[in-house]
PDB file of N, CA, C and O in Angstrom:
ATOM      1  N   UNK A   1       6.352 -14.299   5.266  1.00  0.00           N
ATOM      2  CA  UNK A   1       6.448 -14.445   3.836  1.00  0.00           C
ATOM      3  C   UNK A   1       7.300 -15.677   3.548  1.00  0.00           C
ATOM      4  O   UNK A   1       8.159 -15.969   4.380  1.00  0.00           O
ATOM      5  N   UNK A   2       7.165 -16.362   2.557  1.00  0.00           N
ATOM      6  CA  UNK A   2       7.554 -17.877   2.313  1.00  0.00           C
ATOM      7  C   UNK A   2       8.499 -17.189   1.368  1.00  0.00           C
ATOM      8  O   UNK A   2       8.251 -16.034   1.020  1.00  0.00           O
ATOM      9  N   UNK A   3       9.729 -17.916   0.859  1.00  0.00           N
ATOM     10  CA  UNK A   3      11.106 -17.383  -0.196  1.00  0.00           C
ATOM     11  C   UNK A   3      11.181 -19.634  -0.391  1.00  0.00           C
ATOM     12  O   UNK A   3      11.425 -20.667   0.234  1.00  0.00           O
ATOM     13  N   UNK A   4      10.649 -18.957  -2.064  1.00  0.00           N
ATOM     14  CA  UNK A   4      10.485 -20.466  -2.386  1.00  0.00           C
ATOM     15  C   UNK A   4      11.809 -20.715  -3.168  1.00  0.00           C
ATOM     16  O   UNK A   4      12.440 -19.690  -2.909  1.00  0.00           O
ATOM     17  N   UNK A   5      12.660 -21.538  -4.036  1.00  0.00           N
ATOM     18  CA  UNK A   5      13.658 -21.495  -4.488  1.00  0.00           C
ATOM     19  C   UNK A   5      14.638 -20.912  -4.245  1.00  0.00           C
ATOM     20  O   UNK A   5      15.264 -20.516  -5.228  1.00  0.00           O
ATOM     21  N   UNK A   6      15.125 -20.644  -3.066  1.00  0.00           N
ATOM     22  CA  UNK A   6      16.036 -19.657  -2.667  1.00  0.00           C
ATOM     23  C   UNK A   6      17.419 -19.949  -3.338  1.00  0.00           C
ATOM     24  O   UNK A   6      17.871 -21.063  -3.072  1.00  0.00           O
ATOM     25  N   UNK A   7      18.367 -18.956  -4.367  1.00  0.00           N
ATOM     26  CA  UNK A   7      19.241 -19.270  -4.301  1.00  0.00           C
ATOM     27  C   UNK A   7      20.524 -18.981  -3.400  1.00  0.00           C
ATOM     28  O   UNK A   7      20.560 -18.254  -2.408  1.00  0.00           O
ATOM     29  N   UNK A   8      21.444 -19.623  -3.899  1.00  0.00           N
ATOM     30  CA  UNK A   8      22.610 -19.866  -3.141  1.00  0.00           C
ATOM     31  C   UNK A   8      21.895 -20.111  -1.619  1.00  0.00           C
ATOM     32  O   UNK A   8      21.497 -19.178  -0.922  1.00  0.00           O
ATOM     33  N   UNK A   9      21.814 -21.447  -1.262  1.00  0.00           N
ATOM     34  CA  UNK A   9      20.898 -21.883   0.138  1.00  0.00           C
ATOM     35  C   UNK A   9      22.328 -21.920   0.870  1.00  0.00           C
ATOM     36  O   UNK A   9      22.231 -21.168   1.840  1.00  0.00           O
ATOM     37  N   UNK A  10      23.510 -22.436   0.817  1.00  0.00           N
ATOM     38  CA  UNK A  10      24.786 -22.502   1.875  1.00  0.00           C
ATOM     39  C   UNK A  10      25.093 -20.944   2.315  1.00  0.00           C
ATOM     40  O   UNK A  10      25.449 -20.723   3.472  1.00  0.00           O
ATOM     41  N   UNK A  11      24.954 -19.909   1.405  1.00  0.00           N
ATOM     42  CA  UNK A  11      25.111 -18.423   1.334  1.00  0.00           C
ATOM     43  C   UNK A  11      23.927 -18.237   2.311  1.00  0.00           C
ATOM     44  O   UNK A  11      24.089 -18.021   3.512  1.00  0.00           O
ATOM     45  N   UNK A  12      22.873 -18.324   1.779  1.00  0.00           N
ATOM     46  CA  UNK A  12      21.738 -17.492   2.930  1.00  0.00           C
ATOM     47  C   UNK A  12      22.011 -18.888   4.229  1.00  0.00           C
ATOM     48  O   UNK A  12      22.440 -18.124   5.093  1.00  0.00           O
ATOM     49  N   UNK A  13      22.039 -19.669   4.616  1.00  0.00           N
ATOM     50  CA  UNK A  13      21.863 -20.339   5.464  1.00  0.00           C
ATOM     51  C   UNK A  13      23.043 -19.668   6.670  1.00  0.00           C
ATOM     52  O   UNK A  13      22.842 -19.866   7.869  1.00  0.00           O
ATOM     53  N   UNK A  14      23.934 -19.086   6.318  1.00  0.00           N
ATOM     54  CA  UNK A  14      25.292 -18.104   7.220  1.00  0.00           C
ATOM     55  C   UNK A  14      24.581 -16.604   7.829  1.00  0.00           C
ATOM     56  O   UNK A  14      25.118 -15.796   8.587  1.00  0.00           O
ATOM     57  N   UNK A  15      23.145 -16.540   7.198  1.00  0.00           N
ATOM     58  CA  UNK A  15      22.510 -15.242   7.782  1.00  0.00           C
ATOM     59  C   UNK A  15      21.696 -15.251   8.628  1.00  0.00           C
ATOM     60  O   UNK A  15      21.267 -14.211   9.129  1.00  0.00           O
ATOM     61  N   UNK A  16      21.139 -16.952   9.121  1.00  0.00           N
ATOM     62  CA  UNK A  16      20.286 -17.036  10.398  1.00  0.00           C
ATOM     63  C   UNK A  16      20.646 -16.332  11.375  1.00  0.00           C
ATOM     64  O   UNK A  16      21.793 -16.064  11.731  1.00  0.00           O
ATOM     65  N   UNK A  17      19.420 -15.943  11.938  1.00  0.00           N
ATOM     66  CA  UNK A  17      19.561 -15.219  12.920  1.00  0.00           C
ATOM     67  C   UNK A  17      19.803 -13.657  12.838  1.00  0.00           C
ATOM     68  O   UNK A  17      19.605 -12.807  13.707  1.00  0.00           O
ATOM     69  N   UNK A  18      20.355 -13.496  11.365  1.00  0.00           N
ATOM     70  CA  UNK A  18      20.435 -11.918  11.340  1.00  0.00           C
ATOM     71  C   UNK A  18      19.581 -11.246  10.393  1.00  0.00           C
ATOM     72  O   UNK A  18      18.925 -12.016   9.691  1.00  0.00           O
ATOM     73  N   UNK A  19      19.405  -9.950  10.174  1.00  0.00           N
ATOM     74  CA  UNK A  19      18.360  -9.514   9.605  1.00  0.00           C
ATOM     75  C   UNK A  19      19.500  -9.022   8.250  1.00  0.00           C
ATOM     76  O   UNK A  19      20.621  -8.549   8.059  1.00  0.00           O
ATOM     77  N   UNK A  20      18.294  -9.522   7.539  1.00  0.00           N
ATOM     78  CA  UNK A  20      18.948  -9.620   5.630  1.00  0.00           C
ATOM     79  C   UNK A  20      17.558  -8.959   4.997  1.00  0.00           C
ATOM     80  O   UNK A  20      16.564  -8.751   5.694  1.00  0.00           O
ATOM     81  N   UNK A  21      17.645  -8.600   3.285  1.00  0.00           N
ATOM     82  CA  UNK A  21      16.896  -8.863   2.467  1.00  0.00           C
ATOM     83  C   UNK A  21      16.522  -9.706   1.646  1.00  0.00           C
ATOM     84  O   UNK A  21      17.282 -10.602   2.012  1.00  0.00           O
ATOM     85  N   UNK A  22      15.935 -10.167   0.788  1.00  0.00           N
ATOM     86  CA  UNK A  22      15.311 -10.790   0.018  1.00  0.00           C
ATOM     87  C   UNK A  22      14.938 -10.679  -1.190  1.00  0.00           C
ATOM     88  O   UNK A  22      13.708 -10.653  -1.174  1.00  0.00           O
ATOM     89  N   UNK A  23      15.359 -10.592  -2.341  1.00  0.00           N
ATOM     90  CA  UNK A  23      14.837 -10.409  -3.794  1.00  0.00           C
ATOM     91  C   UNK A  23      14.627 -11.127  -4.772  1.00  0.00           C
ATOM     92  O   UNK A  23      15.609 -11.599  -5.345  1.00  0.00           O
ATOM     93  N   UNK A  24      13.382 -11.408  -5.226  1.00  0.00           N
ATOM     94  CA  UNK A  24      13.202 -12.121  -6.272  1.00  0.00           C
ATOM     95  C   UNK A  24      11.897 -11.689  -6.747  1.00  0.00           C
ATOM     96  O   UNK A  24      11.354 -10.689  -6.278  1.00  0.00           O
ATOM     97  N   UNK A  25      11.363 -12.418  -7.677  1.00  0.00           N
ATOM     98  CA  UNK A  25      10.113 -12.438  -8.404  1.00  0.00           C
ATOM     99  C   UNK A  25       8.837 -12.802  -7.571  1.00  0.00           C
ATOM    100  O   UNK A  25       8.461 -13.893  -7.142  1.00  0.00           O
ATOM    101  N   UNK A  26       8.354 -11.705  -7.488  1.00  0.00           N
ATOM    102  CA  UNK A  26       7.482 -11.876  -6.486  1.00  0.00           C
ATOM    103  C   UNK A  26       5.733 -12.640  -6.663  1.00  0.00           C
ATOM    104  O   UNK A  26       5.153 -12.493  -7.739  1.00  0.00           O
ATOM    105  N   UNK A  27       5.095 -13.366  -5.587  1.00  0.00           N
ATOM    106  CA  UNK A  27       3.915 -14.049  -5.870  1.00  0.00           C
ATOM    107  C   UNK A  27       3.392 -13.051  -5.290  1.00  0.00           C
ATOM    108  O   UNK A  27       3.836 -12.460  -4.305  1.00  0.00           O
ATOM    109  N   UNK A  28       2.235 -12.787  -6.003  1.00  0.00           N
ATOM    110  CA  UNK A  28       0.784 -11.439  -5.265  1.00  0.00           C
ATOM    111  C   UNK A  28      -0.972 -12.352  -5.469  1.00  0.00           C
ATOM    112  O   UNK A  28      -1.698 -12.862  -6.323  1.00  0.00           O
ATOM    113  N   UNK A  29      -0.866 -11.975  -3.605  1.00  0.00           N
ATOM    114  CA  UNK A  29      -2.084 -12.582  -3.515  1.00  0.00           C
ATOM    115  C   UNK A  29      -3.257 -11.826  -3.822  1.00  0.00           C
ATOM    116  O   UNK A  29      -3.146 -10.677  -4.249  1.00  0.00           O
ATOM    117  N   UNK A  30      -4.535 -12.444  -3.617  1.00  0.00           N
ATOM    118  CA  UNK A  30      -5.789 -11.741  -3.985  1.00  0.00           C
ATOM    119  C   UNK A  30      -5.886 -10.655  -4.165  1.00  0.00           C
ATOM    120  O   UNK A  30      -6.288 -10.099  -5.187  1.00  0.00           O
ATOM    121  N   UNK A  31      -5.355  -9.972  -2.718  1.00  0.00           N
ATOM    122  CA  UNK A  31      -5.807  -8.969  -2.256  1.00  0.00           C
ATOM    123  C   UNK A  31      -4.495  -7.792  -2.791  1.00  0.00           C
ATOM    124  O   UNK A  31      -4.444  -6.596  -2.504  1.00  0.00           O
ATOM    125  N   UNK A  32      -3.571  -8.537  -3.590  1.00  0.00           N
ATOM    126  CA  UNK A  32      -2.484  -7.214  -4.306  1.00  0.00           C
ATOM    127  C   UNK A  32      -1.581  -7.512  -3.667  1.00  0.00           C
ATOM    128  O   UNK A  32      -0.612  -7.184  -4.352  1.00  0.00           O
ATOM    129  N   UNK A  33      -1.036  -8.177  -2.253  1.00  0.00           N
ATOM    130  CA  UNK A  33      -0.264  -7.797  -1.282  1.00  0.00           C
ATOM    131  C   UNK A  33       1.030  -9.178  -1.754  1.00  0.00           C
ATOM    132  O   UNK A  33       0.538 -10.235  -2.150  1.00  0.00           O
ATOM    133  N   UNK A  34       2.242  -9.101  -1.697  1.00  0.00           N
ATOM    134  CA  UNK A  34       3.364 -10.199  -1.989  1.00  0.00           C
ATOM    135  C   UNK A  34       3.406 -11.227  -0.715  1.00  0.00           C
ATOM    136  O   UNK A  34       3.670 -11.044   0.473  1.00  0.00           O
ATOM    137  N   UNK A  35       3.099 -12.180  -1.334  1.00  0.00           N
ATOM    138  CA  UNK A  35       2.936 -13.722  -0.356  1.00  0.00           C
ATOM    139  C   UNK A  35       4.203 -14.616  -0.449  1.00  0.00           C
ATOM    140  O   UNK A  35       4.323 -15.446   0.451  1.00  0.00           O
ATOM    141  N   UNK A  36       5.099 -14.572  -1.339  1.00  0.00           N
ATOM    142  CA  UNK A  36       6.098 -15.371  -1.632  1.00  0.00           C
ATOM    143  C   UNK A  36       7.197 -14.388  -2.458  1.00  0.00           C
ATOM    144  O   UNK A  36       7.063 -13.346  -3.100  1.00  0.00           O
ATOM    145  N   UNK A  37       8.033 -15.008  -2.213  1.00  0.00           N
ATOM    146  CA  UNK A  37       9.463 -14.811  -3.823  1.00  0.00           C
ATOM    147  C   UNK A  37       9.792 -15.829  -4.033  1.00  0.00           C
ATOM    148  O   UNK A  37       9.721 -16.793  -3.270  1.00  0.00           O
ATOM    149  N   UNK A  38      10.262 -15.791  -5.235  1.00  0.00           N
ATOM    150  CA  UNK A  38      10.175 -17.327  -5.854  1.00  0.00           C
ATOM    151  C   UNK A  38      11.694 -16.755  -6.697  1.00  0.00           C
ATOM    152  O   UNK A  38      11.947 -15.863  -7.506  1.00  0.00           O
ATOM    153  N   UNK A  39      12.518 -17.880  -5.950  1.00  0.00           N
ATOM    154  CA  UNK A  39      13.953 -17.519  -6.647  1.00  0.00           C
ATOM    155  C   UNK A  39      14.793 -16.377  -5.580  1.00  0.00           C
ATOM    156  O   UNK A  39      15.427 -15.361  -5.864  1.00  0.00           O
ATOM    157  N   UNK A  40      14.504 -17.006  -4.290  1.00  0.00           N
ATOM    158  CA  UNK A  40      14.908 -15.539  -3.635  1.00  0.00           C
ATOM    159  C   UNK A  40      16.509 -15.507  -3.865  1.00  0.00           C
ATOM    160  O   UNK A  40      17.183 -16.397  -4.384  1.00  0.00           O
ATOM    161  N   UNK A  41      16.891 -14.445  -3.428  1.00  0.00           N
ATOM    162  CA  UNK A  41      18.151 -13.879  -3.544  1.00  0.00           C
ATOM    163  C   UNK A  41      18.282 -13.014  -1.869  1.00  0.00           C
ATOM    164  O   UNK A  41      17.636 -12.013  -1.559  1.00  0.00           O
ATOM    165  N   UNK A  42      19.435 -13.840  -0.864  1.00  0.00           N
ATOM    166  CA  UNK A  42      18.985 -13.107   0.453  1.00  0.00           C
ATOM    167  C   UNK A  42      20.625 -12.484   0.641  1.00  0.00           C
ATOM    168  O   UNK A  42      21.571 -13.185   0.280  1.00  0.00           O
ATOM    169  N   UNK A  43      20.837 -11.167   1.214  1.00  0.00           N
ATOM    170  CA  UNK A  43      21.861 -10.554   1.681  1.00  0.00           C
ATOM    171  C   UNK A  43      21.748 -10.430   2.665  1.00  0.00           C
ATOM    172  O   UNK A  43      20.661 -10.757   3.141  1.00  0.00           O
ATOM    173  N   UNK A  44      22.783  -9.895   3.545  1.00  0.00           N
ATOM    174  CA  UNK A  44      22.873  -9.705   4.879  1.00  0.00           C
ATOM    175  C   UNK A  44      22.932  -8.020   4.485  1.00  0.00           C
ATOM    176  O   UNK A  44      23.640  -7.436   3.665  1.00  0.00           O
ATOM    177  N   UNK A  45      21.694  -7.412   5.594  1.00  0.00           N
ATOM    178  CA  UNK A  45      21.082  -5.916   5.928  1.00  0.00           C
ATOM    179  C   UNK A  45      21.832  -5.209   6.534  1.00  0.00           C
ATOM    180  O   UNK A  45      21.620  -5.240   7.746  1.00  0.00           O
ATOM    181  N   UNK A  46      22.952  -4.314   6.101  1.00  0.00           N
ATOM    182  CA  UNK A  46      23.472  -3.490   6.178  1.00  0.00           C
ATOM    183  C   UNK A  46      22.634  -2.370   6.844  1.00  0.00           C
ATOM    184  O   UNK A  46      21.784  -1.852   6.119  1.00  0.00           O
ATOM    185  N   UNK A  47      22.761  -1.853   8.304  1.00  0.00           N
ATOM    186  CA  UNK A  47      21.716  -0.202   8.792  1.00  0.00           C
ATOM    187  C   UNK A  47      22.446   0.641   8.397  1.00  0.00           C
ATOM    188  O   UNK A  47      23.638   0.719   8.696  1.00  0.00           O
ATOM    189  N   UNK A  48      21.818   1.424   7.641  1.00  0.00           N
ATOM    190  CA  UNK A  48      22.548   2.221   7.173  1.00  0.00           C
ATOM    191  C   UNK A  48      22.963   3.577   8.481  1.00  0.00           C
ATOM    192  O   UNK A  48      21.926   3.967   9.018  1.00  0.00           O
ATOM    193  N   UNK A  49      23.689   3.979   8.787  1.00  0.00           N
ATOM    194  CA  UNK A  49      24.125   5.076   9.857  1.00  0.00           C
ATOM    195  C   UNK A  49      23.278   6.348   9.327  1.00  0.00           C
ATOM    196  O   UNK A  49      23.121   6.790   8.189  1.00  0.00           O
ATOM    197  N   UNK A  50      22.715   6.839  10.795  1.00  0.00           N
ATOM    198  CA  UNK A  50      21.546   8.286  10.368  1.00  0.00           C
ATOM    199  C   UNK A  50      21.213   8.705  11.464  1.00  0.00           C
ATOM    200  O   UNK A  50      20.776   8.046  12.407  1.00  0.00           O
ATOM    201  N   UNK A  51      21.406   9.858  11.400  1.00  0.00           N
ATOM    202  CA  UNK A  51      21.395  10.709  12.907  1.00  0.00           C
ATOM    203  C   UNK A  51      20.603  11.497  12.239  1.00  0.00           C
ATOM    204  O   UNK A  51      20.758  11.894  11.084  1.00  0.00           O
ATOM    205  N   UNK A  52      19.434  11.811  13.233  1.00  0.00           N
ATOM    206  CA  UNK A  52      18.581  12.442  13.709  1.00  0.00           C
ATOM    207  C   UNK A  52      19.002  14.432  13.082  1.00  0.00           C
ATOM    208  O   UNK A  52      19.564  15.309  13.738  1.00  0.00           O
ATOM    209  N   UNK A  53      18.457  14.510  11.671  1.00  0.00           N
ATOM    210  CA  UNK A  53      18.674  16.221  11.698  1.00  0.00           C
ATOM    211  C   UNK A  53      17.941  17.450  12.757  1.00  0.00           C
ATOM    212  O   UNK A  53      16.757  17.661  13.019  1.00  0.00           O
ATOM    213  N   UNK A  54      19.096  18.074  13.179  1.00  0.00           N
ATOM    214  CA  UNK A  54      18.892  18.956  14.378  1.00  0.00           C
ATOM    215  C   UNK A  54      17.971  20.314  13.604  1.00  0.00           C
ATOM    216  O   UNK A  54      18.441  20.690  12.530  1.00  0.00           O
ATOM    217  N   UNK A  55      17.187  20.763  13.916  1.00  0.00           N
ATOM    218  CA  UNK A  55      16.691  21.777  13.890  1.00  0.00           C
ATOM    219  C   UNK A  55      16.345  22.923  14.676  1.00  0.00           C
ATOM    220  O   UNK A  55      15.397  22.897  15.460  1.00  0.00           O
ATOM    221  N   UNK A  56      16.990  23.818  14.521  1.00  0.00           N
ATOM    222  CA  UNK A  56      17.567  24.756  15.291  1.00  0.00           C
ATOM    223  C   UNK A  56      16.523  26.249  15.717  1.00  0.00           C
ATOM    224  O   UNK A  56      16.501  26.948  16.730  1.00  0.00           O
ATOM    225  N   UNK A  57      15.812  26.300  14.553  1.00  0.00           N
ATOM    226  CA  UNK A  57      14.527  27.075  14.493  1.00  0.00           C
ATOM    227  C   UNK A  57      14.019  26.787  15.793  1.00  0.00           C
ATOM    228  O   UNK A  57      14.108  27.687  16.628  1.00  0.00           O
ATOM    229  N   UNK A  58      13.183  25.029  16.326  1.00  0.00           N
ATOM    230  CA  UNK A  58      12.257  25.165  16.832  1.00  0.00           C
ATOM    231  C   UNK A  58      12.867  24.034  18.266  1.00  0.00           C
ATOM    232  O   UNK A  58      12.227  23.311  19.029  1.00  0.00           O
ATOM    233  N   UNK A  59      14.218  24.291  18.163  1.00  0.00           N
ATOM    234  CA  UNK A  59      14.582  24.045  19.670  1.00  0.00           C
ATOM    235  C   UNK A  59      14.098  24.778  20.548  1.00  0.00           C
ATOM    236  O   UNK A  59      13.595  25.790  20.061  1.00  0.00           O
ATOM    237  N   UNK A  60      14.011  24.692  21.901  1.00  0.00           N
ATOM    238  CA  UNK A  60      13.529  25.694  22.766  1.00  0.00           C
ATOM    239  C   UNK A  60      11.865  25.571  23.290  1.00  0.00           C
ATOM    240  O   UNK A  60      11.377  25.413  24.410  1.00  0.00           O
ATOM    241  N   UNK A  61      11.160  25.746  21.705  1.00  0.00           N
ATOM    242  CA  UNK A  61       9.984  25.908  21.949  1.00  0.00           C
ATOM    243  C   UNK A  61       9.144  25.353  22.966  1.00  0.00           C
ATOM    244  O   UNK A  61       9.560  24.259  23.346  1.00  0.00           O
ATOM    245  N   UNK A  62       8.214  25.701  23.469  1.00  0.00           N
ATOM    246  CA  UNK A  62       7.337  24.841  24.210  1.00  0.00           C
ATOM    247  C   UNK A  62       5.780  24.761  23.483  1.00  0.00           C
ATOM    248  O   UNK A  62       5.409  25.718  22.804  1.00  0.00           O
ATOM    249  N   UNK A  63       5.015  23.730  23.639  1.00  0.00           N
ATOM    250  CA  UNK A  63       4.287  22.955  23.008  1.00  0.00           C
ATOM    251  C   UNK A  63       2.971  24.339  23.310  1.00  0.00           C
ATOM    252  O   UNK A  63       2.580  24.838  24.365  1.00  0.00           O
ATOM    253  N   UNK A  64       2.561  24.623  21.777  1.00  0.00           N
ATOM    254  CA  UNK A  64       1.726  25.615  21.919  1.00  0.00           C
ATOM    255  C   UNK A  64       0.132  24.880  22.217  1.00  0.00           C
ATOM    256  O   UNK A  64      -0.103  23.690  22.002  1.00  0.00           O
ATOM    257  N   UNK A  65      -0.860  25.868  22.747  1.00  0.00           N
ATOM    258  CA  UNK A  65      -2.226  25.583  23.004  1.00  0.00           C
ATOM    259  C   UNK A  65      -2.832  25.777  21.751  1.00  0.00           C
ATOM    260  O   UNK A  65      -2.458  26.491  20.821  1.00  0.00           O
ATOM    261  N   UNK A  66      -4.219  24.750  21.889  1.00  0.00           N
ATOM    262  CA  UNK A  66      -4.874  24.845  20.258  1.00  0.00           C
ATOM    263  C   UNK A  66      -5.967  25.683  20.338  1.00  0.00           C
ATOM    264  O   UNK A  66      -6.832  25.676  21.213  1.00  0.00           O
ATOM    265  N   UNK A  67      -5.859  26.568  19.160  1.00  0.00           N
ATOM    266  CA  UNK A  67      -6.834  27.625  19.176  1.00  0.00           C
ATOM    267  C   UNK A  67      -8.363  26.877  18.916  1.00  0.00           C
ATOM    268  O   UNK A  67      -9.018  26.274  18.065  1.00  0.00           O
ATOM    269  N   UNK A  68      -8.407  27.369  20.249  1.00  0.00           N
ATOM    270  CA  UNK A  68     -10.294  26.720  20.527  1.00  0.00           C
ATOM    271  C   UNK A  68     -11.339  27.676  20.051  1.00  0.00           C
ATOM    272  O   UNK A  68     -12.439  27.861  20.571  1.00  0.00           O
ATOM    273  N   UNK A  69     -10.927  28.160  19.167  1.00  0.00           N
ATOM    274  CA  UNK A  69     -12.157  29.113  18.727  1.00  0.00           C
ATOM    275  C   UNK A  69     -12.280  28.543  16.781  1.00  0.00           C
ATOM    276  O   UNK A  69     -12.898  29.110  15.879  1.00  0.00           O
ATOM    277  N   UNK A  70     -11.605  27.523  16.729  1.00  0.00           N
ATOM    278  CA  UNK A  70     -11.466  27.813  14.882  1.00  0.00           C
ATOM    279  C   UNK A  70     -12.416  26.763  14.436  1.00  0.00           C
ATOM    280  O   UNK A  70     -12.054  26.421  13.310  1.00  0.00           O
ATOM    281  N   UNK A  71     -13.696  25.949  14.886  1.00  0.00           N
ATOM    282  CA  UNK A  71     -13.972  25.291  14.439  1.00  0.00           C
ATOM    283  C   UNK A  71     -15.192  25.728  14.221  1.00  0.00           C
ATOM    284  O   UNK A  71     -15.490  26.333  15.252  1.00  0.00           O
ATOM    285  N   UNK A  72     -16.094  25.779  13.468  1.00  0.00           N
ATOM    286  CA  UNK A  72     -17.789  27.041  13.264  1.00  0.00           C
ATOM    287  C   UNK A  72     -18.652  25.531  13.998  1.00  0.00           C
ATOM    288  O   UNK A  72     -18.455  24.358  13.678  1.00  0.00           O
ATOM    289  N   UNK A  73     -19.705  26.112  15.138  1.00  0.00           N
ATOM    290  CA  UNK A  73     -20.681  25.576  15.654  1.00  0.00           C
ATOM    291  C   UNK A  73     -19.912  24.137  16.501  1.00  0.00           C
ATOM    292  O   UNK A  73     -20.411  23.017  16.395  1.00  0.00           O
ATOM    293  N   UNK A  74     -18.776  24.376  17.241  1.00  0.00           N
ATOM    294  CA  UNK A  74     -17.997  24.037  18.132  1.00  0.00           C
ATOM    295  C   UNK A  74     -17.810  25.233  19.238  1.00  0.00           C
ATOM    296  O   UNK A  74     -17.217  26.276  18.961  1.00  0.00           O
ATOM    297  N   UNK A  75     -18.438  24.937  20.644  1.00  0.00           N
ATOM    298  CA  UNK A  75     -18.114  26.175  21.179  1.00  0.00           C
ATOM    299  C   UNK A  75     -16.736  25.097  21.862  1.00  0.00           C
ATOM    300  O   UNK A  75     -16.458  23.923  21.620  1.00  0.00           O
ATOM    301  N   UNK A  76     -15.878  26.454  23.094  1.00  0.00           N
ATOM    302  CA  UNK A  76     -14.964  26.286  23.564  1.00  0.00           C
ATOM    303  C   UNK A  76     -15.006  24.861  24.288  1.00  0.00           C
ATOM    304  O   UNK A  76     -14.245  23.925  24.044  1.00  0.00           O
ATOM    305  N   UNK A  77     -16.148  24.877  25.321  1.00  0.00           N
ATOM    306  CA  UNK A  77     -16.678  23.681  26.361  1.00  0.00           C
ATOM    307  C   UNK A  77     -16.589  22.754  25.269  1.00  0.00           C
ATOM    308  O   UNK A  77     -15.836  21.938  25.800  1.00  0.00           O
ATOM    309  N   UNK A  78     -16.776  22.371  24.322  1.00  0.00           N
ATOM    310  CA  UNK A  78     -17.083  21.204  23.903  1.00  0.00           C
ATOM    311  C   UNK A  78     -15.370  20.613  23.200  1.00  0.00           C
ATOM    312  O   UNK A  78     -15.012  19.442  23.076  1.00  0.00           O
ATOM    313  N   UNK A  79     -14.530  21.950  22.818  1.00  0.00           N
ATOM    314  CA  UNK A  79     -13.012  22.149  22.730  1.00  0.00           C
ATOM    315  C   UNK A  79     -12.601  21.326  23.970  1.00  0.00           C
ATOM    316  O   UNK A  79     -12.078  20.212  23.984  1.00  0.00           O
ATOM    317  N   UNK A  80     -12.887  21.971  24.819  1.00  0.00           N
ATOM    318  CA  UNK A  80     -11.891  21.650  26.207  1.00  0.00           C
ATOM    319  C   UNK A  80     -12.306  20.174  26.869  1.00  0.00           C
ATOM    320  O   UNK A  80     -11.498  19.575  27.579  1.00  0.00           O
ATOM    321  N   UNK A  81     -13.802  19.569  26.539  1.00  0.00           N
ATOM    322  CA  UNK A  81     -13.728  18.438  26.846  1.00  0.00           C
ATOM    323  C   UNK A  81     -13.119  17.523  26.357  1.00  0.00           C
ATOM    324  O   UNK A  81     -12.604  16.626  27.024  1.00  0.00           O
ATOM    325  N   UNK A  82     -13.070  17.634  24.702  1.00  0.00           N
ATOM    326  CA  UNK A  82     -12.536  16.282  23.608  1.00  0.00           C
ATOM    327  C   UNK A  82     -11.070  16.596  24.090  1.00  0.00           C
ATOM    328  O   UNK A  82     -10.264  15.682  24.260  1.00  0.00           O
ATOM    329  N   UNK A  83     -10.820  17.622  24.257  1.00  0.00           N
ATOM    330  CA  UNK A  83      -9.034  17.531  24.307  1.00  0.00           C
ATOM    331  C   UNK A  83      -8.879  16.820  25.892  1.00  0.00           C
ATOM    332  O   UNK A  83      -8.092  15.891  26.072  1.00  0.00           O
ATOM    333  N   UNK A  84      -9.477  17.216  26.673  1.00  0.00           N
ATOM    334  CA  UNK A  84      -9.225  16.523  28.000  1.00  0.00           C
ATOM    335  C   UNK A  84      -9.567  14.839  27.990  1.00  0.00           C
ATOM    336  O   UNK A  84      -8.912  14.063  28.685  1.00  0.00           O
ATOM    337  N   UNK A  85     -10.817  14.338  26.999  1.00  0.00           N
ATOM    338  CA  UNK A  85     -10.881  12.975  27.079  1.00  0.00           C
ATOM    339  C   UNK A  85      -9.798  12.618  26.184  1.00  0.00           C
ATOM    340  O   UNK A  85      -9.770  11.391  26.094  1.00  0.00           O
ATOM    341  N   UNK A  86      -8.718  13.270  25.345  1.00  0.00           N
ATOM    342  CA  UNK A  86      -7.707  12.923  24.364  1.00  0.00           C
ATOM    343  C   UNK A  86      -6.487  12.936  25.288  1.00  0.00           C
ATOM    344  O   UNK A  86      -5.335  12.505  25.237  1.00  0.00           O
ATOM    345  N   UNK A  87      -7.068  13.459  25.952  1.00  0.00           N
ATOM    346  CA  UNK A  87      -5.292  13.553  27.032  1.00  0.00           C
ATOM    347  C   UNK A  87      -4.124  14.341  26.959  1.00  0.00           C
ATOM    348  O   UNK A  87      -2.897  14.278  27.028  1.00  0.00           O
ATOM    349  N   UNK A  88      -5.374  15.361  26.734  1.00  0.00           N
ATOM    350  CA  UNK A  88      -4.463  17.344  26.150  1.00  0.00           C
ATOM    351  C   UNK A  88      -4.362  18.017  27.443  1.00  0.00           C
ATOM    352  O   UNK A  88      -3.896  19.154  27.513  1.00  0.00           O
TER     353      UNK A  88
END
């Protein structure tokens, strides 16, 4: 993505190399999708800290088998092949 007018250029030029954002008024191409900002505005990207929520219910479990009977005019054989060419 191109950031045309960027302000404060001495400010963003201290963030090479690190991962920042970008805000401004955005250009949208044909197809809907943002091709430019025009007037960017760049910060340095703060990660925000986030650990993984534990769930305690379905610790333990082991990975259940798929019921090969639920699909109408699918027999089992034809179950047990797609899952074996899927890598079940």
């Amino acid at each position: 993505m191109e950031l045309d007018e960027v302000a404060d250029r001495d400010v963003a030029a201290r963030f090479a190399g690190q991962q920042v954002t970008a805000t401004g008024q955005a250009a949208i191409g044909s197809r809907g999708q943002v091709t430019s900002l025009v007037g960017a505005r760049i910060e340095h990207f703060v990660v925000p800290a986030w650990k993984a929520p534990q769930v305690p219910e379905l610790s333990g479990l082991q990975q259940s088998q798929p019921d090969l009977a639920c699909v109408d005019g699918i027999d089992e054989d034809e179950v047990a092949a797609f899952l074996e060419l899927i890598g079940r």
